[in-house]
Backbone as JSON, one array per atom type, in Angstrom:
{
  "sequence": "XXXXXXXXXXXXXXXXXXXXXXXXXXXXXXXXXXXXXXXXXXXXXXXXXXXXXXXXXXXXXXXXXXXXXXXXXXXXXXXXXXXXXXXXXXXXXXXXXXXXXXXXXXXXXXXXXXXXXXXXXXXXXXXXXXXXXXXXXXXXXXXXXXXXXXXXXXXXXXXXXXXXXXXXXXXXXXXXXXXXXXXXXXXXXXXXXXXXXXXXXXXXXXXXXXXXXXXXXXXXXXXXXXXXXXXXXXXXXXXXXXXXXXXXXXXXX",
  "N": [[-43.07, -31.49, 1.92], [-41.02, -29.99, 0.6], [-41.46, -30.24, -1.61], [-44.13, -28.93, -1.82], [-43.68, -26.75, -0.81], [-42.42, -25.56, -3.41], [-44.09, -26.2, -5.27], [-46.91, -25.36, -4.99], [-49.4, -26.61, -6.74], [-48.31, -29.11, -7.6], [-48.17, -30.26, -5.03], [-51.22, -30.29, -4.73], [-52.15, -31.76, -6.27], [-51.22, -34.12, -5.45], [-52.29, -34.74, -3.04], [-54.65, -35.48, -3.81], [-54.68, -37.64, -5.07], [-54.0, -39.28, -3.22], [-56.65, -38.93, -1.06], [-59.07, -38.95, -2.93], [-61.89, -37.88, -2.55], [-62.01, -35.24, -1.16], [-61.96, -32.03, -0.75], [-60.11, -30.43, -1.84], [-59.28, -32.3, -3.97], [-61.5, -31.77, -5.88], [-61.32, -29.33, -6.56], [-58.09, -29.51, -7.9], [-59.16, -31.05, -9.87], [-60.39, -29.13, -11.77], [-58.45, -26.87, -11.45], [-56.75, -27.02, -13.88], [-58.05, -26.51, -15.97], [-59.05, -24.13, -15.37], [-56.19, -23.07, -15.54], [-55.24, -22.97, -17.9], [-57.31, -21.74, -19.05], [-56.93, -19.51, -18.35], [-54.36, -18.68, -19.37], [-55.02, -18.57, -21.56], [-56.86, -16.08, -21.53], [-54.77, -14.91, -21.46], [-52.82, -14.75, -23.73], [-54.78, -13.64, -25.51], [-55.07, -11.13, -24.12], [-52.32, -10.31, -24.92], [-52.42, -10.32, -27.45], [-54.14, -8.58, -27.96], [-52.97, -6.58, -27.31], [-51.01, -5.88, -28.7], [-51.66, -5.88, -31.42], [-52.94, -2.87, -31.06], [-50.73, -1.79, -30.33], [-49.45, -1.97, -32.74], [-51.26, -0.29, -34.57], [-51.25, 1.86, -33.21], [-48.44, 2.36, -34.35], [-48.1, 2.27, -37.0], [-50.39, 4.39, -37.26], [-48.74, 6.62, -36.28], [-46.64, 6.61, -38.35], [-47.98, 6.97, -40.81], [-49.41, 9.43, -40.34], [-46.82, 11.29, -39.87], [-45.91, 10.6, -42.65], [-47.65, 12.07, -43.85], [-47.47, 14.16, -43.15], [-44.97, 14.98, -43.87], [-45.09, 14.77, -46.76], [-47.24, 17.02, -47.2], [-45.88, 18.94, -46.27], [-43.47, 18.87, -48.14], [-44.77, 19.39, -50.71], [-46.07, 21.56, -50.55], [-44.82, 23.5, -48.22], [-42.26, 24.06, -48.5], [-41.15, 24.48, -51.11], [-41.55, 26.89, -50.99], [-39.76, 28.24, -49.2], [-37.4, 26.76, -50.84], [-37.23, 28.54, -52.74], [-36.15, 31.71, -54.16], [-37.19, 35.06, -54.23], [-35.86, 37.01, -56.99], [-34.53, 39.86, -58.85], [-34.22, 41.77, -61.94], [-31.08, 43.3, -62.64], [-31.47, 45.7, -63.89], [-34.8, 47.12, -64.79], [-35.8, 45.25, -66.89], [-38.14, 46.66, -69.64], [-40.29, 44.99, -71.73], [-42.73, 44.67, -73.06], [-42.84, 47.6, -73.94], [-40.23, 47.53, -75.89], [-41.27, 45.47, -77.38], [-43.8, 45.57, -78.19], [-44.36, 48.48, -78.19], [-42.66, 49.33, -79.69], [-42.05, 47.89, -81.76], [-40.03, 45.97, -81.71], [-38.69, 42.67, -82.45], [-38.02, 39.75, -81.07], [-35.2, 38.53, -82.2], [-33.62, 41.04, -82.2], [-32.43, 41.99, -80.53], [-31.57, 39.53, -78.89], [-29.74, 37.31, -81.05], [-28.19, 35.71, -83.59], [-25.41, 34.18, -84.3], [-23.19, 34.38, -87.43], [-21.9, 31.94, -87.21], [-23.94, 30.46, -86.98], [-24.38, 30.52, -83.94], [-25.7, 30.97, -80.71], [-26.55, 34.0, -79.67], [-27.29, 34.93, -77.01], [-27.93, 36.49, -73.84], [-28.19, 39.74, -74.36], [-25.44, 41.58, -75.22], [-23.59, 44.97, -73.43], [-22.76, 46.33, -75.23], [-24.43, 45.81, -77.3], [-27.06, 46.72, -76.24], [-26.38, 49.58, -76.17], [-26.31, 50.47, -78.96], [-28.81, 51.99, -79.15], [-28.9, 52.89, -76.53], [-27.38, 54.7, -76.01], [-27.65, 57.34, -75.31], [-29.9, 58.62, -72.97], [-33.12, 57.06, -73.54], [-36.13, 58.59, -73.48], [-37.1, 59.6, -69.96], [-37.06, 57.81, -67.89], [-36.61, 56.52, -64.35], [-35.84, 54.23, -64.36], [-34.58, 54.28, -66.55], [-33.06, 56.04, -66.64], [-31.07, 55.34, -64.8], [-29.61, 52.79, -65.8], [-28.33, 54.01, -68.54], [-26.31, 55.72, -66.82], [-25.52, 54.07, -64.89], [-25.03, 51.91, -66.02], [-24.16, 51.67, -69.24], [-22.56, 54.76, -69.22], [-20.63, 54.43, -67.64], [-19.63, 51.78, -68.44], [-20.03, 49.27, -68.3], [-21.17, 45.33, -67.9], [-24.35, 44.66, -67.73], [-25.65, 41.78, -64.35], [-27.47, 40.25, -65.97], [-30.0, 37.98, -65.34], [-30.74, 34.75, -65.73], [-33.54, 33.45, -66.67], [-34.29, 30.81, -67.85], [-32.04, 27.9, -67.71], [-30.44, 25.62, -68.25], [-29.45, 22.01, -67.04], [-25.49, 21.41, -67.39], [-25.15, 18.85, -68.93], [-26.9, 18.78, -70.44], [-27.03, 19.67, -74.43], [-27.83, 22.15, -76.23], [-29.25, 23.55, -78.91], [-30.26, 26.28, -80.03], [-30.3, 27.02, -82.43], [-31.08, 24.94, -84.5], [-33.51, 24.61, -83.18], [-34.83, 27.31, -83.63], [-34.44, 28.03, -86.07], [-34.3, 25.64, -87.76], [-36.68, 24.13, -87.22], [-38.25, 26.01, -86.63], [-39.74, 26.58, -84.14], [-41.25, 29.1, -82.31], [-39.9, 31.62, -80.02], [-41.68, 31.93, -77.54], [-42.4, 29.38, -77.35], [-41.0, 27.66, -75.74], [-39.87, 29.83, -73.65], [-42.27, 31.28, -72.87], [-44.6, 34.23, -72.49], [-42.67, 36.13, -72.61], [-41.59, 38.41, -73.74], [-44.24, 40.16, -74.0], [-44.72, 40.88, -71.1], [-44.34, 42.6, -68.57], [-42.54, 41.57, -66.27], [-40.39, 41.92, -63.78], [-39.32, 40.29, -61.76], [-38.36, 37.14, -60.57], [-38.45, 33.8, -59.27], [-35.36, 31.8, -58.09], [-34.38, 28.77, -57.58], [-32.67, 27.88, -54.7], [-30.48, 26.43, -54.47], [-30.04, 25.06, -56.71], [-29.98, 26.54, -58.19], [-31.8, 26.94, -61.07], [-34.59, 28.26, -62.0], [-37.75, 29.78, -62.19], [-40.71, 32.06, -63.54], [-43.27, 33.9, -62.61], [-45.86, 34.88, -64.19], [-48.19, 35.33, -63.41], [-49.53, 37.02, -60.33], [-50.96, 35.82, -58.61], [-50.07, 33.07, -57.92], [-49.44, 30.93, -56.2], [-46.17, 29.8, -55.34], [-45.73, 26.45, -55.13], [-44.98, 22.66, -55.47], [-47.06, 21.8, -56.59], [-48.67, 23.89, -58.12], [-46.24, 24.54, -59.37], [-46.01, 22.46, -61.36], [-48.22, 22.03, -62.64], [-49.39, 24.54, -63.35], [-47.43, 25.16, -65.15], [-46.32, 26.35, -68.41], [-48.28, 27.74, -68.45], [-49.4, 29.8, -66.42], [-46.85, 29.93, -65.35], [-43.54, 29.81, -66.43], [-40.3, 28.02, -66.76], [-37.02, 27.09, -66.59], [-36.6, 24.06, -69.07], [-38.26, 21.08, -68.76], [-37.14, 17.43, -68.71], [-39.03, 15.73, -69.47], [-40.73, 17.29, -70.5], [-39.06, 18.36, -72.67], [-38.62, 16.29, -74.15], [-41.7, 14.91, -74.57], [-42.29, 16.88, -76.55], [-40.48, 16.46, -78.75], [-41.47, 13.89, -79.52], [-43.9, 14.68, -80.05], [-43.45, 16.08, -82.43], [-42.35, 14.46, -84.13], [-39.56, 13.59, -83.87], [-36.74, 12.54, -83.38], [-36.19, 10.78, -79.99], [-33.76, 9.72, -78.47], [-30.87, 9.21, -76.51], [-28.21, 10.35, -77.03], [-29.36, 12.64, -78.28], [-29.67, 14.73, -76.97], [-27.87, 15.14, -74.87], [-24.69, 15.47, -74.82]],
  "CA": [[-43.17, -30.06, 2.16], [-40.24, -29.27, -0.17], [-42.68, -30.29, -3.11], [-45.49, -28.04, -1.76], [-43.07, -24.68, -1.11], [-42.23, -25.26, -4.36], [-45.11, -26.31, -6.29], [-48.2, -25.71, -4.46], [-50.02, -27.37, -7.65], [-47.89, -30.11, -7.14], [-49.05, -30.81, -3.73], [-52.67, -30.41, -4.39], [-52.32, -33.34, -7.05], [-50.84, -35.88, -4.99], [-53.12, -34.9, -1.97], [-56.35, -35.82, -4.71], [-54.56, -39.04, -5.45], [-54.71, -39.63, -1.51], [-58.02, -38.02, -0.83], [-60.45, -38.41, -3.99], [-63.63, -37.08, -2.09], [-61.84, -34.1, -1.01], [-62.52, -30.76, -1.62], [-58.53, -29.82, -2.76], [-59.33, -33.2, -5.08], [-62.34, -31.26, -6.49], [-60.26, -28.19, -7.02], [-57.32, -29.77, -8.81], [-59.78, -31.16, -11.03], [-60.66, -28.03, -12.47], [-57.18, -26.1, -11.84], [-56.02, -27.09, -14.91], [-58.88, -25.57, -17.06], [-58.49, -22.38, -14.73], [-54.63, -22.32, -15.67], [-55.66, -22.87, -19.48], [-58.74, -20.41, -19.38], [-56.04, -17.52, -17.87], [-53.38, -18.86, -20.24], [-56.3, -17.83, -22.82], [-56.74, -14.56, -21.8], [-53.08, -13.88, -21.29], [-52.59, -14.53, -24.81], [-55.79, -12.79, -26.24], [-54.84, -9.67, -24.07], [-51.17, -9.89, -25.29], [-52.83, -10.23, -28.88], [-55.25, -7.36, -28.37], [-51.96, -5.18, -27.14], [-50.04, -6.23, -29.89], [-53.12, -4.69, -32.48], [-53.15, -2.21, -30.47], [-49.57, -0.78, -30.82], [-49.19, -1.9, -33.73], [-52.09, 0.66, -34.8], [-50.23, 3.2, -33.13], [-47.24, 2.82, -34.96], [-48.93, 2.92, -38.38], [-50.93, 5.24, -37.15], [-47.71, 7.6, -36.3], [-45.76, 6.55, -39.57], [-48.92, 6.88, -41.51], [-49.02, 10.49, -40.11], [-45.8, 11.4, -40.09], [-45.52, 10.61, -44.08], [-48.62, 13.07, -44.44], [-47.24, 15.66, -42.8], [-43.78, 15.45, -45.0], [-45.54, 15.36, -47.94], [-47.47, 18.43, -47.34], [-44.32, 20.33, -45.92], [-42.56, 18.9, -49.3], [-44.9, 20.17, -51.91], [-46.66, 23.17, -50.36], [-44.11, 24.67, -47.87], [-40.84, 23.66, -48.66], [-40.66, 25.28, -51.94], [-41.57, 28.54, -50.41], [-38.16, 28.08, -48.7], [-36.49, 26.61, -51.64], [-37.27, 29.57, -53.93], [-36.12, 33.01, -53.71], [-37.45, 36.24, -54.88], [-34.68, 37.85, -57.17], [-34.8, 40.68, -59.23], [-33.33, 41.7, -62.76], [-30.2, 44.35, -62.26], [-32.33, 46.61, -64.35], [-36.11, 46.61, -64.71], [-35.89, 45.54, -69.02], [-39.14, 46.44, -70.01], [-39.86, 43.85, -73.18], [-43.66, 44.79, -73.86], [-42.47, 49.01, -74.74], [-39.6, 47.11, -77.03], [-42.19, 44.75, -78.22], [-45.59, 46.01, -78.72], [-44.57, 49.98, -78.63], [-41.27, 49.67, -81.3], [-41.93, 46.61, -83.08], [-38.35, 45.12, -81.65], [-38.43, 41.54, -82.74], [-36.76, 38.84, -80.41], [-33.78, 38.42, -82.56], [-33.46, 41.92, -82.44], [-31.37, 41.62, -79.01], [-31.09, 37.84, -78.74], [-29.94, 37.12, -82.78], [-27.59, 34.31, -84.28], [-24.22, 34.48, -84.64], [-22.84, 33.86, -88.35], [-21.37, 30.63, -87.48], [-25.26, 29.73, -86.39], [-24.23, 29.81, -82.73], [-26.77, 31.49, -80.67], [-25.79, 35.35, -79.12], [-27.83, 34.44, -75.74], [-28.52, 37.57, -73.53], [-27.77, 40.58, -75.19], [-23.95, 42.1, -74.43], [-23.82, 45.99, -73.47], [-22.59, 47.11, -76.54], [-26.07, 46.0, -78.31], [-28.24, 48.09, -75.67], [-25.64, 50.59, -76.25], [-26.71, 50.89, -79.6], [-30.22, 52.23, -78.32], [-29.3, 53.73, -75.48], [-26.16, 55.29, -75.66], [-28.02, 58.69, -74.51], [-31.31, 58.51, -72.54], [-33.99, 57.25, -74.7], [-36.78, 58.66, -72.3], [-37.15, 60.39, -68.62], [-37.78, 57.06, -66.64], [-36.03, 56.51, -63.24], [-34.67, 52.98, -64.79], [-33.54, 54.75, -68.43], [-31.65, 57.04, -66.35], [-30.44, 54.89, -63.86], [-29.49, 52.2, -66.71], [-27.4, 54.64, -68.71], [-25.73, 56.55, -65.78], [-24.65, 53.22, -64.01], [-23.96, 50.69, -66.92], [-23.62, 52.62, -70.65], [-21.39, 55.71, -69.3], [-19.65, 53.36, -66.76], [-19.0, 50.1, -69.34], [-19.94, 48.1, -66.69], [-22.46, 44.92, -68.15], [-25.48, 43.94, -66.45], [-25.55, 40.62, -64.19], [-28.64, 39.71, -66.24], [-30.37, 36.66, -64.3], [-31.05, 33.84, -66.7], [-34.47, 32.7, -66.56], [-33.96, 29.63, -68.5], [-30.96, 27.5, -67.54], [-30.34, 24.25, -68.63], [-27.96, 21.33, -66.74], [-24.52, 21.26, -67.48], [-24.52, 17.38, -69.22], [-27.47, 19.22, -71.89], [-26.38, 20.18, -75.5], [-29.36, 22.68, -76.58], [-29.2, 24.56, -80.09], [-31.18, 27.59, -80.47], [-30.27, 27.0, -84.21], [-31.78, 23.85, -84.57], [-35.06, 25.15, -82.92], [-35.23, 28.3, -84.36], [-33.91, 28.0, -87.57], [-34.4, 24.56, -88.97], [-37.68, 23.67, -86.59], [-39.48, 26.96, -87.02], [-40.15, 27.05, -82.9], [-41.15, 30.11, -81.92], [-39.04, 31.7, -78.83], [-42.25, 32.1, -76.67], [-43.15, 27.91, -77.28], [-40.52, 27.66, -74.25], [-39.64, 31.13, -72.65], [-43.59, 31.86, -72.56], [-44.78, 35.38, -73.15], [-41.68, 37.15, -71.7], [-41.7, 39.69, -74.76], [-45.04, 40.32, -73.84], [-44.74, 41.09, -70.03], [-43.5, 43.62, -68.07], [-42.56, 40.64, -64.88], [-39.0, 42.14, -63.52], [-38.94, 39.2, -60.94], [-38.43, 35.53, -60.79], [-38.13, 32.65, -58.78], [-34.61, 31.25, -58.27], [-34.1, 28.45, -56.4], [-31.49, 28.76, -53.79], [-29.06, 26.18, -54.38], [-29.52, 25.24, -57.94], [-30.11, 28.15, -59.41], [-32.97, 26.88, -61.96], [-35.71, 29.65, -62.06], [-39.54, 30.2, -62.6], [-41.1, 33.1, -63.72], [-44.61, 33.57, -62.59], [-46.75, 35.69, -65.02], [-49.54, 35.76, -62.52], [-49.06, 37.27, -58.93], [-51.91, 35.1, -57.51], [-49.88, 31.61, -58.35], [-48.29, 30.98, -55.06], [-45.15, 28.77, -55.88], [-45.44, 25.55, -54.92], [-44.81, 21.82, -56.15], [-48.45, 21.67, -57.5], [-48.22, 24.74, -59.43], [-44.85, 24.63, -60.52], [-46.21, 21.64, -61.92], [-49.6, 22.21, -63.33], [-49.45, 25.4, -64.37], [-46.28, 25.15, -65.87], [-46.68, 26.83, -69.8], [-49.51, 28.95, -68.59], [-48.9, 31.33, -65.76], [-46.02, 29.78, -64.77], [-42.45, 29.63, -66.87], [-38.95, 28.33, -66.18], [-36.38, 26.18, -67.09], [-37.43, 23.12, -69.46], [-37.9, 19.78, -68.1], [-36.95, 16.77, -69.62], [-40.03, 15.21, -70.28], [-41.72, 18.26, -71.54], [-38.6, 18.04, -74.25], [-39.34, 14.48, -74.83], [-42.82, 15.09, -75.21], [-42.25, 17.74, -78.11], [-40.09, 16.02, -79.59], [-42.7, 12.94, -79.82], [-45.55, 15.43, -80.9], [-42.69, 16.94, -83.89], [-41.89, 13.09, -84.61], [-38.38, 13.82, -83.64], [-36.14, 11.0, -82.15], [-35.94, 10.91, -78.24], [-32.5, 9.31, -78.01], [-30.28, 9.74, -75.32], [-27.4, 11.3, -77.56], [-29.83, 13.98, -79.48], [-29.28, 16.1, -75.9], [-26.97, 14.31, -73.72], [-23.47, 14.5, -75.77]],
  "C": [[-42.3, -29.28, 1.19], [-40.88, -29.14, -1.63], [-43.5, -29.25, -2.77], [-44.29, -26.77, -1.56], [-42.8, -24.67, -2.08], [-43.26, -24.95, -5.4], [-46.16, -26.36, -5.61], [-49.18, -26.75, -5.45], [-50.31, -28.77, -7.52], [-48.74, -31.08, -5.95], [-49.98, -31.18, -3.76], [-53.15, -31.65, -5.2], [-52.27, -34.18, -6.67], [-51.73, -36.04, -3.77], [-54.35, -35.65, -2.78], [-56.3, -37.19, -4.38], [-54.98, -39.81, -4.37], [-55.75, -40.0, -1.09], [-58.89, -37.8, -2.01], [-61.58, -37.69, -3.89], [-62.98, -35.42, -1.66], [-61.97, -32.83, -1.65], [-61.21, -29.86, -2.83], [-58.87, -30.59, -4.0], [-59.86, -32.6, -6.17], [-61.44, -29.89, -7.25], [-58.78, -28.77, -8.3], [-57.93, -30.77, -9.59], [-59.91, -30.08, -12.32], [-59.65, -27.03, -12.65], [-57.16, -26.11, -13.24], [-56.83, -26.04, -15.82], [-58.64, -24.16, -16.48], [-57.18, -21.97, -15.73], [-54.67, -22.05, -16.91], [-56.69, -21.72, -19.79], [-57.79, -18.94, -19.68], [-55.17, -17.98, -18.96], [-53.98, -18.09, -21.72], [-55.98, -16.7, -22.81], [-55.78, -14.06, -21.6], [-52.72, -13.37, -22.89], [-53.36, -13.69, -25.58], [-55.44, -11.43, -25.8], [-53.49, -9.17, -24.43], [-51.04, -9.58, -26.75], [-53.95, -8.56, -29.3], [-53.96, -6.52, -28.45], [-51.02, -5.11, -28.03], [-50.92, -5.25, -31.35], [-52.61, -3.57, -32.04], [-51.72, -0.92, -30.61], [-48.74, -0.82, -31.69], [-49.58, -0.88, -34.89], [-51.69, 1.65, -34.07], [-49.1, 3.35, -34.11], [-47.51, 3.02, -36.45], [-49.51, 3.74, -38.33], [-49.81, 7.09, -36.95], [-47.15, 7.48, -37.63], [-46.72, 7.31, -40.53], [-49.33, 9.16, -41.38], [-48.31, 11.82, -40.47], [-45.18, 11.44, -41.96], [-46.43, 11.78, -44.62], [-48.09, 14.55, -44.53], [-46.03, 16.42, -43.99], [-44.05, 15.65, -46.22], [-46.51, 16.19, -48.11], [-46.2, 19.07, -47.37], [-43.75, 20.02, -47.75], [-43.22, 19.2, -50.21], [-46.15, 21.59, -51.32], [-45.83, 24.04, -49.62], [-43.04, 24.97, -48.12], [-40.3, 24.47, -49.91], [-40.98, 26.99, -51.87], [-40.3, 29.19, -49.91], [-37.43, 27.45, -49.56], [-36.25, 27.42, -52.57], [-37.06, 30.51, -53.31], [-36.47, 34.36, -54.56], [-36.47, 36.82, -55.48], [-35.23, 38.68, -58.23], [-33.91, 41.26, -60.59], [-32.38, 42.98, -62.6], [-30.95, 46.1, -62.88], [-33.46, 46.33, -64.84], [-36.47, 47.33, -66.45], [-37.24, 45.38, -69.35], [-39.54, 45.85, -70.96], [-41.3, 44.56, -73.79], [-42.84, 46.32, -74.25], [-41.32, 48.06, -76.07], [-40.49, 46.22, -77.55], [-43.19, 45.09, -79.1], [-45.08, 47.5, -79.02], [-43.24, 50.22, -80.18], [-40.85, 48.84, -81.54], [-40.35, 45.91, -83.05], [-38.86, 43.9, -81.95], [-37.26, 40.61, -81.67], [-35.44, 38.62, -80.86], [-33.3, 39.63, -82.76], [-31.76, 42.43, -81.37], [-31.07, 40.55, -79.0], [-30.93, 37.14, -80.24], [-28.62, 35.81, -82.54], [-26.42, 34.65, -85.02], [-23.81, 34.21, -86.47], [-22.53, 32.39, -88.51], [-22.78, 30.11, -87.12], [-25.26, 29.59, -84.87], [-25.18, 31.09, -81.87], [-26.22, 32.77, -79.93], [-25.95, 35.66, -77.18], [-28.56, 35.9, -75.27], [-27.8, 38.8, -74.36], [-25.94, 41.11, -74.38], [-24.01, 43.62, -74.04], [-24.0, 47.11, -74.22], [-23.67, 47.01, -77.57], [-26.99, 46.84, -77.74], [-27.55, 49.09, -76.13], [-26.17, 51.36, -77.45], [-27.77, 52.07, -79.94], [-29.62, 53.41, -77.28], [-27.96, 54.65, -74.79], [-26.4, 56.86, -75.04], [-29.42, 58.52, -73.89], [-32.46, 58.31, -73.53], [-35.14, 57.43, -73.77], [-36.42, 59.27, -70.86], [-37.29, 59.35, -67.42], [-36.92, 57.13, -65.82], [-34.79, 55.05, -63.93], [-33.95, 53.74, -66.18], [-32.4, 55.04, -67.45], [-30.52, 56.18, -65.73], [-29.37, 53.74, -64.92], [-27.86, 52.88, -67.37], [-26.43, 55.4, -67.88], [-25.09, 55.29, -65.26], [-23.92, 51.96, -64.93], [-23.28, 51.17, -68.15], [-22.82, 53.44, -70.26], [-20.22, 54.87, -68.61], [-18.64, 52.17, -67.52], [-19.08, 49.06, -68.48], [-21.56, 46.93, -67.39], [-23.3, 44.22, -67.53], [-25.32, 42.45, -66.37], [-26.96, 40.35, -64.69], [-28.75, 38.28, -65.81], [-31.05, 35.83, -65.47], [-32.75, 33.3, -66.12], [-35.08, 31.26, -66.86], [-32.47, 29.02, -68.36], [-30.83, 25.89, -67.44], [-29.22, 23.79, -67.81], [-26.6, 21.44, -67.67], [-24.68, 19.57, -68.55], [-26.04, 17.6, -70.59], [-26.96, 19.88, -72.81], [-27.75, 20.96, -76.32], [-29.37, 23.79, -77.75], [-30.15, 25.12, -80.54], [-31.55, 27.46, -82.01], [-31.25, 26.13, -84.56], [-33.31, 24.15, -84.46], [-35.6, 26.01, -83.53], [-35.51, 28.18, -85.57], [-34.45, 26.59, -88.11], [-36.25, 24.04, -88.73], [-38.32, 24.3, -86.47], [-40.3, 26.84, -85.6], [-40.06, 28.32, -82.65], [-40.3, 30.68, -80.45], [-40.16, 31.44, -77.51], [-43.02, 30.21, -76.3], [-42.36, 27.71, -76.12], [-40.49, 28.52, -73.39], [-40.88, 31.7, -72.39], [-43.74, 33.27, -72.79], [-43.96, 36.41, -72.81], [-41.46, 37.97, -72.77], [-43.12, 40.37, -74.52], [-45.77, 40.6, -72.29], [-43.72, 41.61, -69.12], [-43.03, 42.92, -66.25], [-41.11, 41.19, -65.59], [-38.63, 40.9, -62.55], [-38.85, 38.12, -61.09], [-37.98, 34.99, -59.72], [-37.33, 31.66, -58.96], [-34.61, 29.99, -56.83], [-32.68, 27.95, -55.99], [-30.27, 27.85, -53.75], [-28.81, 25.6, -55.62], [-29.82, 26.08, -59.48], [-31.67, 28.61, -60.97], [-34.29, 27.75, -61.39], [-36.64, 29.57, -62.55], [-40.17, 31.34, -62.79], [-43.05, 32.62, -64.2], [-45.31, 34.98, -62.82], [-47.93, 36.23, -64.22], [-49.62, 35.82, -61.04], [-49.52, 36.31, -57.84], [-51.48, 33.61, -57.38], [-49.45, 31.41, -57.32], [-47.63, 29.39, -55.47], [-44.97, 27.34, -54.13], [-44.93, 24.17, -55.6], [-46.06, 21.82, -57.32], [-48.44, 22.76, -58.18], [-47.75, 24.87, -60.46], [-44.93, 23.42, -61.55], [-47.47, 21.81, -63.38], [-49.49, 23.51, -63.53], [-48.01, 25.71, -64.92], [-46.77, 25.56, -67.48], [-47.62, 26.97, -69.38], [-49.67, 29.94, -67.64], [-47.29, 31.13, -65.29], [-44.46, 28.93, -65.93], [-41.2, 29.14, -66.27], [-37.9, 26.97, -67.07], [-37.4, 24.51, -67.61], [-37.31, 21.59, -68.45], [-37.51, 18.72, -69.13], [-38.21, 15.97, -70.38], [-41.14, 16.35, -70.75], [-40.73, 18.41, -72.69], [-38.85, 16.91, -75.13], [-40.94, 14.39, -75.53], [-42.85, 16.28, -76.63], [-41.29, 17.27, -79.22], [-40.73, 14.67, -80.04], [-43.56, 13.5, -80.9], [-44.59, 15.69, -82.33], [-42.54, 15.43, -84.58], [-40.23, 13.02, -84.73], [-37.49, 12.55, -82.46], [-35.89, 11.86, -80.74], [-34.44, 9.94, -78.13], [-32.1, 9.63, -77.49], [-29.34, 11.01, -76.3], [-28.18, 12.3, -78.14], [-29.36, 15.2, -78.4], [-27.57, 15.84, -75.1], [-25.63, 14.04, -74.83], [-22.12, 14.08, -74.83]]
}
């Protein structure tokens, strides 16, 4: 009896051995395949549930990676960029197209060859030491920076890392690059705004209102509605196309 409360199984085996014609006999004949059949489908349904949430969890990861890489190149740089604005709204086409200014006219080349960058106050000054014009910006312009001496925080649109060595001279002067082969048609467009982004400062300037700034944009239309700081492999690649060494030291000193 202590065999059978334990092991009913038990029991019904040694009763067979007893009792061959019996009907328990008949039964623990076939137990076994029973216990093996269910043993079957224990495993097959622990194998289906195993599929089963395993295809969930790829199915969440799988998801889950979609979603981040939307958010990271369509929304994210909506929120990494910020609308900023230049301290005064420098019109370039009137100095361009209406009075034949020349880029090095404001942005020229020091004697020692070293480059002058944005202009200083005392070169607008030249120009505009009395209202040249009735506009709201002339006035505002001369009245708050020229009588004042105060020089504009002009917002760089082009801004290279810190650990790049980048000579205007070199480009200009020896390599016969025009200014607009990087800075794009910014003598030729009256865009006061740009796209800084917000914690390292590198900037885009988008020529065409309808571009909405994203990764794919800022990518693909990069040199055609869309300007900003260079990358490295768009220097690499021009210096390929010029037949110009790509070495680390030519930038990197």
């Amino acid at each position: 009896m202590t065999h059978c409360a334990k092991s009913p199984v038990f029991c019904m085996i040694s009763h067979c051995r007893s009792f061959p014609q019996s009907s328990e006999c008949f039964m623990a004949h076939f137990l076994p395949i029973y216990l093996a059949s269910e043993d079957e489908f224990m495993r097959n349904k622990n194998f289906l549930n195993g599929q089963k949430y395993f295809g969930i969890i790829v199915a969440f990861f799988t998801t889950g990676f979609l979603v981040m890489l939307l958010l990271g190149w369509f929304v994210l740089p909506g929120f990494s960029y910020e609308r900023r604005t230049q301290p005064v709204d420098d019109n370039h086409p009137l100095h361009v197209e209406q009075l034949g200014i020349t880029c090095d006219t404001c942005h020229f080349f020091h004697e020692d060859g070293t480059w002058a960058g944005v202009p200083a106050l005392e070169i607008c000054a030249d120009c505009h030491r009395e209202p040249v014009g009735h506009s709201a910006e002339e006035l505002r312009f001369v009245r708050e920076y020229i009588d004042e001496n105060i020089e504009p925080k002009w917002a760089l649109y082009n801004r290279q890392p810190e650990c790049v060595s980048f000579s205007h001279s070199s480009h200009v002067r020896m390599a016969k690059i025009s200014c607009n082969t990087c800075h794009g048609p910014q003598g030729y467009s009256d865009v006061s705004e740009y796209y800084a982004n917000r914690i390292t400062n590198y900037s885009y300037v988008v020529y065409d209102s309808r571009v909405p700034v994203n990764a794919v944009t800022l990518m693909n239309e990069k040199g055609k509605k869309v300007w900003g700081t260079m990358r490295m492999d768009e220097c690499a690649a021009c210096h390929r196309a010029r037949g110009t060494s790509t070495a680390c030291f030519i930038c990197h000193k």
